[in-house]
GUGU-754149 format. One record per residue (C-alpha): residue in one letter; x, y, z. Coordinates in steps of 0.2 Angstrom, whole numbers, padded with zeros to 4 digits, always signed. Each point is the difference from the previous one (the first is absolute). Layout:
BEGIN
AXYZ ...
END
This chain:
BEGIN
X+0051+0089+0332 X+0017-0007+0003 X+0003+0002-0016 X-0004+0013-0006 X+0008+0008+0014 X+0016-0007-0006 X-0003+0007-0019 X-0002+0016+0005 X+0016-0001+0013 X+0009-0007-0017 X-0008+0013-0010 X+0005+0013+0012 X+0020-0006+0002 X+0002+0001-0019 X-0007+0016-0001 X+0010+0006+0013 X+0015-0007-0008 X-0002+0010-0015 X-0004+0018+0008 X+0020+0002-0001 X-0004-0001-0017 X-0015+0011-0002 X+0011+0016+0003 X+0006+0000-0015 X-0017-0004-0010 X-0006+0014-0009 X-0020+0006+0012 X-0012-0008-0012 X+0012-0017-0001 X+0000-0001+0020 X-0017+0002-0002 X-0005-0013-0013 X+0011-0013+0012 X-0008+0004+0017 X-0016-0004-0010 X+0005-0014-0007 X+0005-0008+0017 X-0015+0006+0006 X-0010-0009-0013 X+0009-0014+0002 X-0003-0004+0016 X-0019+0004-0003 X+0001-0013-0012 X+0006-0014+0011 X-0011+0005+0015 X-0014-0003-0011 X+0005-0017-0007 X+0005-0004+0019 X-0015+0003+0006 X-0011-0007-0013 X+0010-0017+0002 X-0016-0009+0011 X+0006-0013+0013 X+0002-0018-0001 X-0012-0012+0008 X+0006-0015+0007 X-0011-0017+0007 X+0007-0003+0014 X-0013-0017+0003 X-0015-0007+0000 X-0012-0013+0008 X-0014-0012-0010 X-0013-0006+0014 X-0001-0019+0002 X-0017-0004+0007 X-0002-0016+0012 X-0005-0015-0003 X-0014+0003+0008 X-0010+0010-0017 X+0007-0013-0013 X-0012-0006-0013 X-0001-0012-0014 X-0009+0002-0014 X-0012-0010+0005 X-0004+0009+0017 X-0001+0016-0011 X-0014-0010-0010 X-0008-0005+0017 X+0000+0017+0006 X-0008+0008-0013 X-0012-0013+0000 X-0005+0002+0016 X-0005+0021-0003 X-0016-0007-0010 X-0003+0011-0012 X+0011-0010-0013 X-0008-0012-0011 X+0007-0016-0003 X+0004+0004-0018 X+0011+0015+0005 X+0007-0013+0013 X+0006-0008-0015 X+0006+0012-0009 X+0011+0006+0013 X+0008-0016+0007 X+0004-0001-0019 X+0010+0016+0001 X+0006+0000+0014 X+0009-0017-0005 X+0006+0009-0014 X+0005+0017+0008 X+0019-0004+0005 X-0005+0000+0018 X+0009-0016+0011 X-0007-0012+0015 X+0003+0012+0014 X-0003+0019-0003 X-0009+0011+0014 X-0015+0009+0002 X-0006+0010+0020 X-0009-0013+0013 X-0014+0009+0000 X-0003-0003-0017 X+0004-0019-0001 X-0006-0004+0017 X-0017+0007+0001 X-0015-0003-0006 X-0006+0008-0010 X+0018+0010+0000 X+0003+0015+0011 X-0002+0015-0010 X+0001+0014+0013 X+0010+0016+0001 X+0006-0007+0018 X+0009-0015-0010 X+0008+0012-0013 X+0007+0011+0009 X+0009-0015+0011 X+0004-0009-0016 X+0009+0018-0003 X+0009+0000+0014 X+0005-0017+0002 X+0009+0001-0018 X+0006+0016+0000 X+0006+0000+0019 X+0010-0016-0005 X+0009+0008-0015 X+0005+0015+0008 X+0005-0010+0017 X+0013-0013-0013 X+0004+0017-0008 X+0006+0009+0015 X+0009-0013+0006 X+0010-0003-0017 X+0005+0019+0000 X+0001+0005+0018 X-0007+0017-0003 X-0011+0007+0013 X-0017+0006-0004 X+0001+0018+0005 X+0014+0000-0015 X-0012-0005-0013 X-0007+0018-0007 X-0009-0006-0015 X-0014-0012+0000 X-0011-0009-0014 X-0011-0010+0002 X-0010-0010-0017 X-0017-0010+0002 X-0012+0000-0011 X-0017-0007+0005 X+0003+0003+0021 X+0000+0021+0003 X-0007+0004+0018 X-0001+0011+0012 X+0011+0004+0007 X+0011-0003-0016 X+0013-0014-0001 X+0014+0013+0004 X-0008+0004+0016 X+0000-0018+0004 X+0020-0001+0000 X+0003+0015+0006 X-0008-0002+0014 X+0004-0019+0005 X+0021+0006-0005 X-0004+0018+0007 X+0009+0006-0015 X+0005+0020+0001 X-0012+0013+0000 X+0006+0007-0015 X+0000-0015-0013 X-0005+0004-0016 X-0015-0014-0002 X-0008-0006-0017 X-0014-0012-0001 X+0000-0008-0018 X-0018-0008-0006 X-0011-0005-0014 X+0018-0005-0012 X+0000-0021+0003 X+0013-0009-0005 X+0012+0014-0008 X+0001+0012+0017 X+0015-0008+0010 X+0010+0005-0015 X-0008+0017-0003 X+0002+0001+0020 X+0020-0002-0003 X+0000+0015-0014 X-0009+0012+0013 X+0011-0004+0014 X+0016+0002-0009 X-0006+0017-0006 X-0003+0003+0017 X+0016-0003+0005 X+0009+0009-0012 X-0011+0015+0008 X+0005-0005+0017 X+0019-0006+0000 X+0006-0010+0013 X-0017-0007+0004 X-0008-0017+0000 X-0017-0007-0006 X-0007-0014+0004 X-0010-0007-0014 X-0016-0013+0004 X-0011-0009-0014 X-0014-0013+0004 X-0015-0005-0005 X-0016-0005+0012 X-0008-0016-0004 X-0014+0002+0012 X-0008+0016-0009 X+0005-0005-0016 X-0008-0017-0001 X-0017-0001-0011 X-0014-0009+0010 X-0010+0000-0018 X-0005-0010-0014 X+0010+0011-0014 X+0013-0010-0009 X+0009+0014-0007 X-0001+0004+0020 X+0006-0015+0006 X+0017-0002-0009 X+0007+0014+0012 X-0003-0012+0014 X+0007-0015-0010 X+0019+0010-0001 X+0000+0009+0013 X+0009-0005+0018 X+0006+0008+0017 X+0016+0008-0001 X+0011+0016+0001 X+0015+0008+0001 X+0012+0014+0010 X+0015+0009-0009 X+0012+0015+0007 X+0005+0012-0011 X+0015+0011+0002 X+0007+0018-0006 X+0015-0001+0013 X+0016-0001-0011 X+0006-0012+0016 X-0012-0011-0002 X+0007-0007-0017 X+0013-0011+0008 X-0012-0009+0011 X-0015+0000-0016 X-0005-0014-0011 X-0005+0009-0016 X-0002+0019-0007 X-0013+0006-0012 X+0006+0004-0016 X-0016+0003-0008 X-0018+0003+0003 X-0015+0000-0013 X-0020+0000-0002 X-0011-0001-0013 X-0017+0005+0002 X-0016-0007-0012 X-0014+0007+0009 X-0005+0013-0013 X-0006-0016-0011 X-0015-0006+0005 X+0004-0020-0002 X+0016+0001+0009 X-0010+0010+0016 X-0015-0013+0000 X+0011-0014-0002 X+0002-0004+0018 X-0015+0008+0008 X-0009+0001+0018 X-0019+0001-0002 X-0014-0008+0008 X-0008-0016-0006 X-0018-0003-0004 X-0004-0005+0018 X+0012+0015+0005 X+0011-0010+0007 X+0020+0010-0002 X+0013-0010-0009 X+0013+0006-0014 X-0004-0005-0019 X+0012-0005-0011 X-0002+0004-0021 X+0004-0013-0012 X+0010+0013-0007 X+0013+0000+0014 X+0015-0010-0009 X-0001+0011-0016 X-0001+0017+0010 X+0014-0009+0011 X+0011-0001-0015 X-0005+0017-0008 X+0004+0008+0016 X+0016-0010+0005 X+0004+0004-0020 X+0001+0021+0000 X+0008-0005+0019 X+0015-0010-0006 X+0000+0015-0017 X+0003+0014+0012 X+0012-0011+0013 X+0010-0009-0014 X+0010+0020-0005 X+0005+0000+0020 X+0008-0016+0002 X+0007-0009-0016 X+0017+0004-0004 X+0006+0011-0014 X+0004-0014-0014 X-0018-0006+0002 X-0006+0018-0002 X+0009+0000-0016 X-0008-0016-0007 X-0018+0007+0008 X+0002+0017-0011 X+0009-0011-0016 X-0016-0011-0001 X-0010+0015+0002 X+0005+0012-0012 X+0003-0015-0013 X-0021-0007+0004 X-0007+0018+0002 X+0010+0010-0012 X+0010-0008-0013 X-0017-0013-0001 X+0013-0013+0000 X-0007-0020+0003 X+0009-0003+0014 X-0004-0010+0017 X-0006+0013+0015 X+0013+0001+0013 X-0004-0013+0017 X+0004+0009+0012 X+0012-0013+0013 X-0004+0007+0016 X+0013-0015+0007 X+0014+0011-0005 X-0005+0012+0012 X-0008-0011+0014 X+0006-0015+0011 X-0014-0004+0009 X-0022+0003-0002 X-0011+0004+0014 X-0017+0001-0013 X-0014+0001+0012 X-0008-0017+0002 X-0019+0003-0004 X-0004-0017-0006 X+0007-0015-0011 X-0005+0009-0017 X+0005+0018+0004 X+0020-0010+0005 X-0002-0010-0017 X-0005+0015-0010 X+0014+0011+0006 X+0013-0013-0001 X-0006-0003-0019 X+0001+0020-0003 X+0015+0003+0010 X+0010-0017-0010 X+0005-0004+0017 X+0005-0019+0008 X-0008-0010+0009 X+0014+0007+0015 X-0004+0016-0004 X-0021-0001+0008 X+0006-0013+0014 X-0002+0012+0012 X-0016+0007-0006 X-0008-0018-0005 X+0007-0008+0018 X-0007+0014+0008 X-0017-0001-0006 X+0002-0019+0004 X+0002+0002+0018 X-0007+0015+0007 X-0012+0004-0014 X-0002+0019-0007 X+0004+0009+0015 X-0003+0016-0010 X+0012+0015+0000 X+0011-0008+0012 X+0004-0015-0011 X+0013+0007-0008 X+0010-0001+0016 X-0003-0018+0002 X+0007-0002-0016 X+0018+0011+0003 X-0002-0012+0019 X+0002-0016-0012 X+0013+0006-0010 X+0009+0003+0016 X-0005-0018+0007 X+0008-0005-0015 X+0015+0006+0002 X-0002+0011-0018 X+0004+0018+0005 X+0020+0004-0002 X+0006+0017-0001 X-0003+0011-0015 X-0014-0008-0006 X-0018+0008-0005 X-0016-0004+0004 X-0016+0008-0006 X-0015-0001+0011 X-0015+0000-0013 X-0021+0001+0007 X-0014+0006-0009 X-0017+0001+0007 X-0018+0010+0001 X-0001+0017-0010 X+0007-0006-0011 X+0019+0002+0004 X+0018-0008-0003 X+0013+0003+0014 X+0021-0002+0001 X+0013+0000+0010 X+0017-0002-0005 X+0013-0007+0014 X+0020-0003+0001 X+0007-0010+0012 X+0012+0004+0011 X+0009-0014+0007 X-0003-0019-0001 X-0016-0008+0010 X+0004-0017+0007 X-0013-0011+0000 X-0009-0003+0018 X+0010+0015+0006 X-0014+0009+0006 X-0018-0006+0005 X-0010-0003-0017 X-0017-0007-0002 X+0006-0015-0012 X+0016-0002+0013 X-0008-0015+0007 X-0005-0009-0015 X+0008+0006-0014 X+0008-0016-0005 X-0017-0008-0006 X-0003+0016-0014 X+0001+0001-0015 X-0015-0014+0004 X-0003-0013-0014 X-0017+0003+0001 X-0002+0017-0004 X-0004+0003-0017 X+0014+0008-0009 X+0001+0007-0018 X-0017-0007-0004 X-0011+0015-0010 X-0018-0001+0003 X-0012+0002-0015 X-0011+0014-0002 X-0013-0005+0010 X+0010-0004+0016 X+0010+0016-0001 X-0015+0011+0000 X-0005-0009+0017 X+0016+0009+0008 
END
């Protein structure tokens, strides 16, 4: 508003300046010039105000749960053995993957699961799993950012497999006693892609509210969404997936961007749902013994890189750079139109990016993105070292990636980064960031701050492409 307050002031003085001059204008000259100044300033109050606000992220939290709901692998094994209704050779079969999945010794999985028996699968124990992640992140985050909570106007809230009653939303606003009028949005049913989709709704939020703040949270519940069955295909969901989530503040205050760690610069979805194997791919059904768990296809890494394919086509045109533009539509024309035997243009997304946060989903989906992308072994650290410690943590694991490149002492001003998660429907989702000023390492509090000297860990698998049959496992 200031602005255009100060165009039209402008406008207005040169107009002014000039009537001296208008007297001696023939009528129908005056005329064309007062419209011509009127138009003008028309013109720039449209542009003006068509100019949407710039969103900044001011910080962010990961949860770290205690040590008191680590597991190994091999209590994980234990665990499910002691449900039942798994047979030995399914026992097998999953100590088998879950050797190979990429997860490490010590990820972490609710108490009333591990230390139950059989585990506790209530909605008592999901709800305070919930709350005792979510509180956390949001507690860290307040205390990174100082803002108060009757501040925060916009709230998002993603979780796939855990929507009660009253809904998550209800659940912080009440325990924050967040103001009455906060726009509230509960975000189900989309897995692993919605903390990113979450990021794309609340900056269109913002620009709609200017000078507000959002507080955006993404988790997973490990209590509902484990599969007490005797479905393979069901059972893999509980081999990845771990406790975790994640608290981010969003800002449309242009005073915030001093005190902000990153700004979007782009956001982008793709959705595949209107194909059938992309819908069923990763699918919530009831077993034979009707027992709840989520199947996933075998199809999953092809409709992955289809998907992630017409995602990366429709982003590529917003972020490379002019030359490579050039030698994108060179190739084309000289392939499509002058039928000329030349090589397709490989698209080198390292010109455009410094640093990957490609959700973690499991060893083969890391491996088969890195072999797409024809990115380094540096490039999917933070996605391969956050799989090995904390497991798929769903849409929230994109943050624990970005929270190891800050342990690392990676992010320096200018740089972008590209949040990348995909996940049930089947959809593709991006967010684009610049950073704003240089992240020291141990600066703030960070989930890896305390042992983020032993990664990246020798023993993770890294750069080592499953064959067919184990990539159709993940």
């Amino acid at each position: 508003m200031t602005n255009l307050l100060l165009i039209s002031f402008f406008v207005a003085v040169s107009a002014s300046a000039c009537l001296h001059e208008f007297k001696y204008l023939h009528p129908s000259l005056m005329l064309s010039c007062f419209s011509a100044f009127f138009l003008l300033t028309l013109a720039i109050f449209h542009h003006l105000k068509r100019q949407t606000s710039k969103v900044y992220l001011v910080d962010f939290a990961c949860y770290k749960p205690s040590d008191s709901c680590a597991i190994t692998n091999d209590m994980f094994v234990e665990t499910l053995k002691r449900i039942g209704a798994i047979s030995e050779e399914n026992l097998k079969r999953i100590k088998k993957i879950v050797d190979k999945s990429g997860l490490g010794p010590k990820t972490y999985l609710p108490q009333a699961i591990m230390q139950n028996n059989p585990p506790k699968v209530c909605l008592d124990e999901a709800r305070k799993e919930t709350e005792t992640v979510l509180f956390g992140a949001i507690d860290e985050l307040l205390e990174k950012t100082w803002v108060q909570p009757k501040d925060i106007g916009i709230l998002v809230v993603t979780c796939s497999t855990f929507s009660p009653t009253p809904s998550l939303c209800d659940m912080i606003v009440n325990r924050y006693k967040l103001r009455h009028n906060i726009l509230c949005y509960n975000l189900s049913g989309m897995g692993c892609s919605a903390g990113v989709l979450a990021l794309d709704f609340a900056k269109r939020l913002l620009q709609s509210h200017p000078n507000s703040y959002a507080m955006v949270l993404s988790t997973e519940n490990a209590n509902t969404g484990i599969y007490l069955g005797n479905n393979l295909s069901m059972l893999l969901v509980n081999c990845l997936c771990r406790m975790g989530g994640s608290a981010s503040l969003l800002s449309s205050h242009p005073s915030d961007r001093h005190r902000s760690k990153y700004q979007i610069i782009h956001t982008l979805r793709t959705h595949m749902a209107s194909d059938d194997k992309s819908y069923k791919c990763v699918f919530q059904q009831d077993d034979d013994q009707h027992e709840i768990g989520i199947s996933i296809s075998e199809d999953l890494t092809n409709v992955v890189g289809q998907v992630v394919k017409r995602h990366i086509t429709s982003l590529a045109p917003l972020v490379l750079p002019v030359s490579e533009k050039l030698k994108f539509l060179v190739t084309f024309v000289g392939r499509k139109v002058l039928r000329l035997k030349i090589e397709a243009y490989a698209l080198n997304l390292k010109l455009v990016f410094d640093h990957f946060c490609i959700h973690s989903g499991g060893r083969a989906v890391v491996d088969t993105m890195q072999k797409s992308l024809d990115l380094q072994d540096w490039d999917v650290e933070p996605s391969r070292m956050t799989l090995y410690r904390f497991g798929n943590t769903s849409s929230s694991s994109v943050w624990y990636e970005l929270a190891y490149c800050e342990a690392k002492g990676r992010i320096k001003r200018g740089d972008k980064i590209w949040q990348m998660a995909f996940g049930a429907g089947f959809m593709c989702n991006s967010v684009v960031w610049v950073v704003l000023d240089d992240v020291e390492a141990g600066s703030t509090k960070n989930p890896w701050r305390d042992d983020i000297h032993e990664f990246p860990a020798n023993e993770a698998p890294v750069g080592i492409f499953p064959t067919r049959q184990e990539t159709s496992l993940f």
